[in-house]
N, CA, C and O atoms as a CHARMM CRD file, in Angstrom:
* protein
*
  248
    1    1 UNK  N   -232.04000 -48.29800  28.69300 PROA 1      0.00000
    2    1 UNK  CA  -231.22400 -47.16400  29.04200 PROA 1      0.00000
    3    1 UNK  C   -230.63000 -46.57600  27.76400 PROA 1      0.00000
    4    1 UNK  O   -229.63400 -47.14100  27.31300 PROA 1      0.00000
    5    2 UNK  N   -230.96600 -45.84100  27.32500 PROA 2      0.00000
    6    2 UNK  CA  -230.29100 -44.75000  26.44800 PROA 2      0.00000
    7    2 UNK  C   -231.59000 -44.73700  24.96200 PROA 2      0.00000
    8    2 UNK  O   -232.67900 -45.30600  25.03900 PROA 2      0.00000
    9    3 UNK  N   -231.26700 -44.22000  24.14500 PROA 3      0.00000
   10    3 UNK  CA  -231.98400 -44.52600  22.88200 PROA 3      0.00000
   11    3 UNK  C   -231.22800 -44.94000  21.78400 PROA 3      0.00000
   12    3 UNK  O   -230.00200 -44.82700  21.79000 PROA 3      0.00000
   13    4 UNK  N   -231.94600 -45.48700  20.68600 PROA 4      0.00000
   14    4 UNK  CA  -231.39500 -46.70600  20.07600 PROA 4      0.00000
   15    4 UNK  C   -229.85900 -46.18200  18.76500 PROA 4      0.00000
   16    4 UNK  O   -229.71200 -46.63800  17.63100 PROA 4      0.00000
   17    5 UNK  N   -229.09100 -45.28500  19.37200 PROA 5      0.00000
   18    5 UNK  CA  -228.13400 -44.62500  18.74600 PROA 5      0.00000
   19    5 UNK  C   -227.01900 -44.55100  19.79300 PROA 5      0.00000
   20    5 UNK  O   -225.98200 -43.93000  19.55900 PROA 5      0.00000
   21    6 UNK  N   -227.29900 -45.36500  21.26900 PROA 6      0.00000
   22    6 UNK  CA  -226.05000 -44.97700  21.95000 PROA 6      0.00000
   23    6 UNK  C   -224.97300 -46.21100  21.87800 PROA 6      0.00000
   24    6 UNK  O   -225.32100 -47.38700  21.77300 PROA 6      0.00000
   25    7 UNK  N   -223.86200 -45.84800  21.93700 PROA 7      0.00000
   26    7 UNK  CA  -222.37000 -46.99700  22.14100 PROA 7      0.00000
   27    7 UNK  C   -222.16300 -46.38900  23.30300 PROA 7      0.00000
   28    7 UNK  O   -222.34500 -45.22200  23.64800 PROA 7      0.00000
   29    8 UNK  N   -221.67300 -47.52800  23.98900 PROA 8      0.00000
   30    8 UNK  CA  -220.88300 -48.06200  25.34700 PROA 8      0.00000
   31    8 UNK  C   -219.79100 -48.38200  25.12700 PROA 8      0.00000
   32    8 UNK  O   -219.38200 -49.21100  24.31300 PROA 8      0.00000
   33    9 UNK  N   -218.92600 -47.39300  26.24000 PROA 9      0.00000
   34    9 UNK  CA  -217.53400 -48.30600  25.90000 PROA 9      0.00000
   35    9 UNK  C   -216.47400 -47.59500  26.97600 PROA 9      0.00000
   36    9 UNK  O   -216.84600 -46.74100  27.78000 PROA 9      0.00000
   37   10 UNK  N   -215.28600 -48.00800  26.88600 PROA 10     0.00000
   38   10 UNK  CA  -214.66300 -47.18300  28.17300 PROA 10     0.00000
   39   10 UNK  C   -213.21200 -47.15800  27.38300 PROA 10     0.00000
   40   10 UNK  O   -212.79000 -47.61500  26.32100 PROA 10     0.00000
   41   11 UNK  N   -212.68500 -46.39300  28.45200 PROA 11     0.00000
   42   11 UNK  CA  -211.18800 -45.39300  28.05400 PROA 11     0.00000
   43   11 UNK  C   -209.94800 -45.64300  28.91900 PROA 11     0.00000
   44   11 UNK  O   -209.91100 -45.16200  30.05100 PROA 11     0.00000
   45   12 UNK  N   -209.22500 -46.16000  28.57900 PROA 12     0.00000
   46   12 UNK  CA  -207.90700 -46.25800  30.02700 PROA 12     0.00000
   47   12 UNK  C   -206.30200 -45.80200  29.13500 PROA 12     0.00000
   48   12 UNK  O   -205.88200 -45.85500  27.97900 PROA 12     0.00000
   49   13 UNK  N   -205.87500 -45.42600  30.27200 PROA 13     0.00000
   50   13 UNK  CA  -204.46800 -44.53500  29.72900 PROA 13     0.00000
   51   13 UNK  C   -203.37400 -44.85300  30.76000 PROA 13     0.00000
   52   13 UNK  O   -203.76100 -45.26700  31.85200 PROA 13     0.00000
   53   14 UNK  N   -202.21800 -44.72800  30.57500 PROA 14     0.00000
   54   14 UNK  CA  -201.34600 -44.91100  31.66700 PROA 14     0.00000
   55   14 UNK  C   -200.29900 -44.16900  30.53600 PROA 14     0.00000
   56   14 UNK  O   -200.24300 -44.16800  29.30700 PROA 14     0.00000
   57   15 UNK  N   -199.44000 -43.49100  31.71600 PROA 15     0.00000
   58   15 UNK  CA  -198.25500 -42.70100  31.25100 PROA 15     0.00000
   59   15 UNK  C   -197.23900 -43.23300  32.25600 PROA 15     0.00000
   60   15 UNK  O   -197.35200 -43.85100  33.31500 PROA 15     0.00000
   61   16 UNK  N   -195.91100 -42.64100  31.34500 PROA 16     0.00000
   62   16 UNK  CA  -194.79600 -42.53200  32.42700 PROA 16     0.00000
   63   16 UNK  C   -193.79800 -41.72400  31.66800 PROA 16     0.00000
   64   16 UNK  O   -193.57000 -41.75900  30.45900 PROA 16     0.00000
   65   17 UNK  N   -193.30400 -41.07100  32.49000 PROA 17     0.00000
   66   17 UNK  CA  -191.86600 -39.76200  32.54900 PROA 17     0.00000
   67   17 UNK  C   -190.54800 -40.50600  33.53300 PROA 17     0.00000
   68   17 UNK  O   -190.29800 -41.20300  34.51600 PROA 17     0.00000
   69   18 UNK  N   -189.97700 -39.73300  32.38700 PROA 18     0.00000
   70   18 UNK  CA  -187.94900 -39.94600  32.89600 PROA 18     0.00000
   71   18 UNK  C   -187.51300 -39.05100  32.67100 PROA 18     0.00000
   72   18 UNK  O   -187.55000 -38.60700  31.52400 PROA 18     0.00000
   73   19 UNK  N   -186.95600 -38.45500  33.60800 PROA 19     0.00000
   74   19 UNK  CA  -185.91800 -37.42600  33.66800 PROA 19     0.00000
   75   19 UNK  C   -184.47300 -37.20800  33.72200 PROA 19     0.00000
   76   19 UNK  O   -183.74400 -37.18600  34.71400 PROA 19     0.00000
   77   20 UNK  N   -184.22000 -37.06900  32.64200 PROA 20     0.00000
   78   20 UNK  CA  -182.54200 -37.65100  32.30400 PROA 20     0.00000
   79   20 UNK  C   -182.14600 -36.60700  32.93000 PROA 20     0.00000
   80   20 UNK  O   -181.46200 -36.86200  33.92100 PROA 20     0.00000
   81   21 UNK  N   -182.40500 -35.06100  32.61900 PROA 21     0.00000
   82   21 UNK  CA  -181.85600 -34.29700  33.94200 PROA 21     0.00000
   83   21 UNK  C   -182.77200 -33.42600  33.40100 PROA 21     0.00000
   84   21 UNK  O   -183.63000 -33.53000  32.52500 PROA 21     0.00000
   85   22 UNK  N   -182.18900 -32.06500  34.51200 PROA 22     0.00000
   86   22 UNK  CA  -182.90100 -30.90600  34.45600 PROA 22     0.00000
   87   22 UNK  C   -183.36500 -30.27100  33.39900 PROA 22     0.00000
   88   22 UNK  O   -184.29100 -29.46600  33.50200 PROA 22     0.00000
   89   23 UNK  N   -182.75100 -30.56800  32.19900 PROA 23     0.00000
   90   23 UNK  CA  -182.97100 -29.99800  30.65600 PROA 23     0.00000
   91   23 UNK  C   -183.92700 -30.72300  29.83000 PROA 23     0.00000
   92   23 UNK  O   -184.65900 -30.38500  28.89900 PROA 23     0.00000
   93   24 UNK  N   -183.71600 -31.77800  30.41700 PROA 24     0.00000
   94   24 UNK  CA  -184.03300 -32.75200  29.03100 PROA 24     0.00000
   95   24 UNK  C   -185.41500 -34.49800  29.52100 PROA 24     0.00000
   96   24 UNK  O   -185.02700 -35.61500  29.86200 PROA 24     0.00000
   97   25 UNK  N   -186.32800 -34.21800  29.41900 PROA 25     0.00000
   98   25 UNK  CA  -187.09400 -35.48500  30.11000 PROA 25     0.00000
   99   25 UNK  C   -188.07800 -36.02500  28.63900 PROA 25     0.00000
  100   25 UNK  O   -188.55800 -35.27900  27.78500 PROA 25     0.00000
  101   26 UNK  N   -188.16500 -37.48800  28.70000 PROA 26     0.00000
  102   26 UNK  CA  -188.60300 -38.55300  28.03800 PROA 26     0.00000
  103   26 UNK  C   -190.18600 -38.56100  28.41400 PROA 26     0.00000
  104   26 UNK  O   -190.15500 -38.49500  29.64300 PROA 26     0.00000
  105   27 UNK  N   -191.64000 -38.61000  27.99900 PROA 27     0.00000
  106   27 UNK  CA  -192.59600 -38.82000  28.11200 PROA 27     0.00000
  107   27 UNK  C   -193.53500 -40.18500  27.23200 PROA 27     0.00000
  108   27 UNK  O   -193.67100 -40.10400  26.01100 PROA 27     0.00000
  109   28 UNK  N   -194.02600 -41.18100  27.88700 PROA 28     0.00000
  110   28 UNK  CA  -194.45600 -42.25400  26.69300 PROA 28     0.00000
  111   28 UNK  C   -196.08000 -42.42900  27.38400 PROA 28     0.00000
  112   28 UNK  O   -196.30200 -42.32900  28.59000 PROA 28     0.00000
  113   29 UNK  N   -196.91800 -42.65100  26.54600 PROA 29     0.00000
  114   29 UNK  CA  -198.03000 -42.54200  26.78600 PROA 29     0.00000
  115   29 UNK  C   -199.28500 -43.69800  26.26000 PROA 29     0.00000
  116   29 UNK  O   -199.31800 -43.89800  25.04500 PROA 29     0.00000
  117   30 UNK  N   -199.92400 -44.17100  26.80800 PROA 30     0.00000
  118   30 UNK  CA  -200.52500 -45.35700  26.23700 PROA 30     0.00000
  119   30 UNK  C   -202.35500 -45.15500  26.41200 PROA 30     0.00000
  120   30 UNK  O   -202.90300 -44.78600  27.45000 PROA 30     0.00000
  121   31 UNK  N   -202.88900 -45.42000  25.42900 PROA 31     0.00000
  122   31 UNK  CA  -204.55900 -44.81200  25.32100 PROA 31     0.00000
  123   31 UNK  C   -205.06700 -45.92700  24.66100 PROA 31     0.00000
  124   31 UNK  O   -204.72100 -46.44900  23.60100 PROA 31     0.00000
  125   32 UNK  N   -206.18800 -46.28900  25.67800 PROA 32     0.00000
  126   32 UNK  CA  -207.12700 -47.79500  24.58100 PROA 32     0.00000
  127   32 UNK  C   -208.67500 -47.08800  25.08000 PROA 32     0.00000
  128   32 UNK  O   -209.22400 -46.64600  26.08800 PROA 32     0.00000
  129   33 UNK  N   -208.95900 -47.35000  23.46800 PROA 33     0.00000
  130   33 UNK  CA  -210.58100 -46.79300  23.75300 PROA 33     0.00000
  131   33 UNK  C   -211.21000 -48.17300  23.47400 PROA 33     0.00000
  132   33 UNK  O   -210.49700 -49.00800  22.91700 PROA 33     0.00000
  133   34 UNK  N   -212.50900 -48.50300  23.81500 PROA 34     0.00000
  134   34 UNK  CA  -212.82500 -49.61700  23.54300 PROA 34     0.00000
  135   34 UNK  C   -214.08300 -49.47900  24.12600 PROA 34     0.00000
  136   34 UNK  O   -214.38100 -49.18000  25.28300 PROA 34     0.00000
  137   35 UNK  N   -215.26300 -49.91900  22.49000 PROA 35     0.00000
  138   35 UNK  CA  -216.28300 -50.26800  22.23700 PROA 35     0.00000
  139   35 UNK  C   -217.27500 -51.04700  22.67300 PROA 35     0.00000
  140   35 UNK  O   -217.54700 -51.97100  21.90800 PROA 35     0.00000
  141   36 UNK  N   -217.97000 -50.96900  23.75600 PROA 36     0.00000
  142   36 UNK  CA  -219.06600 -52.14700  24.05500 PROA 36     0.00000
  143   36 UNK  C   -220.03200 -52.29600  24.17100 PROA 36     0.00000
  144   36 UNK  O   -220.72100 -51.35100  23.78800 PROA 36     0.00000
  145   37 UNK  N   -220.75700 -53.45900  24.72500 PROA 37     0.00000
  146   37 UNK  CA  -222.54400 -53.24000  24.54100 PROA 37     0.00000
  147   37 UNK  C   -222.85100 -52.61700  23.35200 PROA 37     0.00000
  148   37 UNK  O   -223.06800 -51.42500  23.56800 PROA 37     0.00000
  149   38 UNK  N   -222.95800 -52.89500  22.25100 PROA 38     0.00000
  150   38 UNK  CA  -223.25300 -52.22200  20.95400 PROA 38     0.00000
  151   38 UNK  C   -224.29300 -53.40300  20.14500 PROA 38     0.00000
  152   38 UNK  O   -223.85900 -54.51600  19.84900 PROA 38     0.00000
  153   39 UNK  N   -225.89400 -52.91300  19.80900 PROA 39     0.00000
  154   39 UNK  CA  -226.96400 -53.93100  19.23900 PROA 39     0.00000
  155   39 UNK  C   -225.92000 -53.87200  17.74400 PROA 39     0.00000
  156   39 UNK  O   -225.18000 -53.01900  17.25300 PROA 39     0.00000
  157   40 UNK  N   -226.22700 -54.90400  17.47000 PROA 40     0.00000
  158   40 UNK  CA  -225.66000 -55.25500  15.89300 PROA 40     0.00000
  159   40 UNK  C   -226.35000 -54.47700  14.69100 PROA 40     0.00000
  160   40 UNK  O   -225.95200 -54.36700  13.53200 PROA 40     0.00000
  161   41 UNK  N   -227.70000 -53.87600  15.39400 PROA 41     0.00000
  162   41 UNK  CA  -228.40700 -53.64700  13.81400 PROA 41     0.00000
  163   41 UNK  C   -227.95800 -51.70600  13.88800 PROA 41     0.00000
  164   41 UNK  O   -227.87800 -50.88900  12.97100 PROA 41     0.00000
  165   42 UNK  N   -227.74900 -51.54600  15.38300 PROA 42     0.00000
  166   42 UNK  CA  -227.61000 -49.90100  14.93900 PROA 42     0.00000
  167   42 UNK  C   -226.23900 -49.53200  14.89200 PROA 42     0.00000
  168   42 UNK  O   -226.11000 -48.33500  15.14800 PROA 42     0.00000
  169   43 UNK  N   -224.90200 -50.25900  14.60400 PROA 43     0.00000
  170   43 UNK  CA  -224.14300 -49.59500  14.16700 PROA 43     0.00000
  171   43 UNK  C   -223.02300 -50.88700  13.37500 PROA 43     0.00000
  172   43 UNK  O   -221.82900 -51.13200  13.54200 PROA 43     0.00000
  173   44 UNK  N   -224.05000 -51.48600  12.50800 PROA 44     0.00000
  174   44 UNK  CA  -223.30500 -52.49800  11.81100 PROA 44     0.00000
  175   44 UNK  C   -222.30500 -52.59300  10.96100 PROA 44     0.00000
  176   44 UNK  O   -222.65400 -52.44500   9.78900 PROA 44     0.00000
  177   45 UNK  N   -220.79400 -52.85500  11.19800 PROA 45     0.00000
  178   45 UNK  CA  -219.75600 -52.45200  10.83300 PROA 45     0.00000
  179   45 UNK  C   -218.78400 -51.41400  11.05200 PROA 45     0.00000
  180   45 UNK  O   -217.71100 -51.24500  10.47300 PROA 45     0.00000
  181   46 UNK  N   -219.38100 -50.66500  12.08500 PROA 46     0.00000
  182   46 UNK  CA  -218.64600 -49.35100  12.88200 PROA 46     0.00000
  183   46 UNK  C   -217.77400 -50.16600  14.29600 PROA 46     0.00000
  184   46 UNK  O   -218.35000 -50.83200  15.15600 PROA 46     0.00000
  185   47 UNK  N   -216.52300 -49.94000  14.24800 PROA 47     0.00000
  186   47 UNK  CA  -215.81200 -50.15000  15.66000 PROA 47     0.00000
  187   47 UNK  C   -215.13600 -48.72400  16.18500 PROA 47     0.00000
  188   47 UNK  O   -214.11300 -48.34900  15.61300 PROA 47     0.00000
  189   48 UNK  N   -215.42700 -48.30500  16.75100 PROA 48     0.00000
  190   48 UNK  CA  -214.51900 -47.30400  17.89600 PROA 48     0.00000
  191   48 UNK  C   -213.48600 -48.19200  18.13400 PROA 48     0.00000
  192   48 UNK  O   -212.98500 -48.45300  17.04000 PROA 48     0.00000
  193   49 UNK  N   -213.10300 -48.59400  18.73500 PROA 49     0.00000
  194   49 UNK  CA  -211.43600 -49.46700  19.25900 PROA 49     0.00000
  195   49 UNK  C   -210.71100 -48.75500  18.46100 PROA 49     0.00000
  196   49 UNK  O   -210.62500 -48.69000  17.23500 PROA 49     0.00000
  197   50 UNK  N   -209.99300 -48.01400  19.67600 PROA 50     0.00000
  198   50 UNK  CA  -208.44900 -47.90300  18.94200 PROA 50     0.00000
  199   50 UNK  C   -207.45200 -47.72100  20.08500 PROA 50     0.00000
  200   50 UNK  O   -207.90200 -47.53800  21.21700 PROA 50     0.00000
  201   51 UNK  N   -205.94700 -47.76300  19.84900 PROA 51     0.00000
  202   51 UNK  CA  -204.90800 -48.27100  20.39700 PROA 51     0.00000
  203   51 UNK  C   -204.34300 -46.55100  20.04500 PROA 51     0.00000
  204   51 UNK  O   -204.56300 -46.13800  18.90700 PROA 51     0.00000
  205   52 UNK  N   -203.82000 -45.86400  20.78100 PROA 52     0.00000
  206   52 UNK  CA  -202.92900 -44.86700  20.69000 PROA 52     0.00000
  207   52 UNK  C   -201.41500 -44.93900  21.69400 PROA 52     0.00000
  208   52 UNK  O   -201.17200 -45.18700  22.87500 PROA 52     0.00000
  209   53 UNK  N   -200.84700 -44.68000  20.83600 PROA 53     0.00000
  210   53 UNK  CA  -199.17800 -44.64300  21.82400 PROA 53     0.00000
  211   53 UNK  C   -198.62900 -43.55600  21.16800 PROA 53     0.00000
  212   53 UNK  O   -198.58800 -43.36000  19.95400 PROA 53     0.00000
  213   54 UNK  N   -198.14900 -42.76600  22.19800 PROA 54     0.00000
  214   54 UNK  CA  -197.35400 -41.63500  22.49200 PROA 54     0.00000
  215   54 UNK  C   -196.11700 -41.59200  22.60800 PROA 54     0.00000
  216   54 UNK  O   -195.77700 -42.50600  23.35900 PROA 54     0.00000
  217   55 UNK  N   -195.07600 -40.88500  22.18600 PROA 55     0.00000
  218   55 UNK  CA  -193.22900 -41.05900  22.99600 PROA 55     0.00000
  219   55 UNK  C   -192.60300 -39.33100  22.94200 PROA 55     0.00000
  220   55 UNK  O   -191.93200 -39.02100  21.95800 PROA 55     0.00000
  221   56 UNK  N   -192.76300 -38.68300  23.61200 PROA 56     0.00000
  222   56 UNK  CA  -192.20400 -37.18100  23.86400 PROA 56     0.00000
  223   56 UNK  C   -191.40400 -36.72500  24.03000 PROA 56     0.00000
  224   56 UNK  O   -191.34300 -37.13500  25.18900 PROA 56     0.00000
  225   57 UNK  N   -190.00800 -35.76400  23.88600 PROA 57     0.00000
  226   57 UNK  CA  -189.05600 -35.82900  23.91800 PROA 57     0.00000
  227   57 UNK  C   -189.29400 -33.97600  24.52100 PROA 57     0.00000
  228   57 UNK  O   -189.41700 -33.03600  23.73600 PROA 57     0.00000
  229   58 UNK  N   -189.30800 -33.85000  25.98900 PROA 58     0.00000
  230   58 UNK  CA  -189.05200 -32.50400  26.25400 PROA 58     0.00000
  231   58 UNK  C   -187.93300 -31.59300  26.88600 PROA 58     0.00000
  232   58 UNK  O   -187.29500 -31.90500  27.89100 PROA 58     0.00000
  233   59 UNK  N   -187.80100 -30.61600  26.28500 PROA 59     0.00000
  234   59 UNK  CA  -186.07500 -29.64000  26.01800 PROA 59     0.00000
  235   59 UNK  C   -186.81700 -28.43200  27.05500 PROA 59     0.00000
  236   59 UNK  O   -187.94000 -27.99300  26.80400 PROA 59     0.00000
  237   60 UNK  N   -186.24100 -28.11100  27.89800 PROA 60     0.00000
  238   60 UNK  CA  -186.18600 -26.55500  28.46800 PROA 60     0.00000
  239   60 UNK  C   -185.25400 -25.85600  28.07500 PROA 60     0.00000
  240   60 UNK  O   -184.23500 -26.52300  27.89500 PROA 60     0.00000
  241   61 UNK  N   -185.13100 -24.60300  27.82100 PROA 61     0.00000
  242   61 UNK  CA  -184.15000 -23.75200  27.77300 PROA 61     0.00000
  243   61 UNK  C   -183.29200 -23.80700  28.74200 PROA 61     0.00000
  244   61 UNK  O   -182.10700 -24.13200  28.80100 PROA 61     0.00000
  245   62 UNK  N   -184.25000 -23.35100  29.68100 PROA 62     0.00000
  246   62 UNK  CA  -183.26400 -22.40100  31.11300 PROA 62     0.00000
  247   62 UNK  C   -184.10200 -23.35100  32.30700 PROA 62     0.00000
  248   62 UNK  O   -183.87200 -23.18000  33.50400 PROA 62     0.00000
C-alpha cells in the first residue's frame, strides 16, 4: 500500500476554554503528531513527532 516514499502516522488534539467573563476567556490547546509504520531505509533519521501546546488569552471590546 502506498509507494516507497510514504509515512504513516496520526494526529490528536484536545482543547479547552474558560470563561472568566464576558470580556475576557482563557484558551489552552494540546497537538501530538506522531510518526508510524516507517521502513528504516526510506527515511533514515527523519522523525515527524512533535508535541505542540498552545495557551490564549482572548479580550473583546464590546
Amino acid at each position: 500500500m502506498g509507494g516507497a516514499r510514504v509515512a504513516q502516522g496520526y494526529a490528536l488534539g484536545a482543547g479547552l476554554e474558560y470563561e472568566i467573563n464576558r470580556y475576557v476567556s482563557m484558551q489552552a490547546a494540546v497537538d501530538r503528531i506522531s510518526q508510524v509504520g516507517m521502513e528504516e531505509e526510506v527515511a533514515a533519521g527523519v522523525n515527524l513527532t512533535r508535541n505542540v501546546a498552545a495557551i490564549r488569552l482572548h479580550m473583546k471590546a464590546w
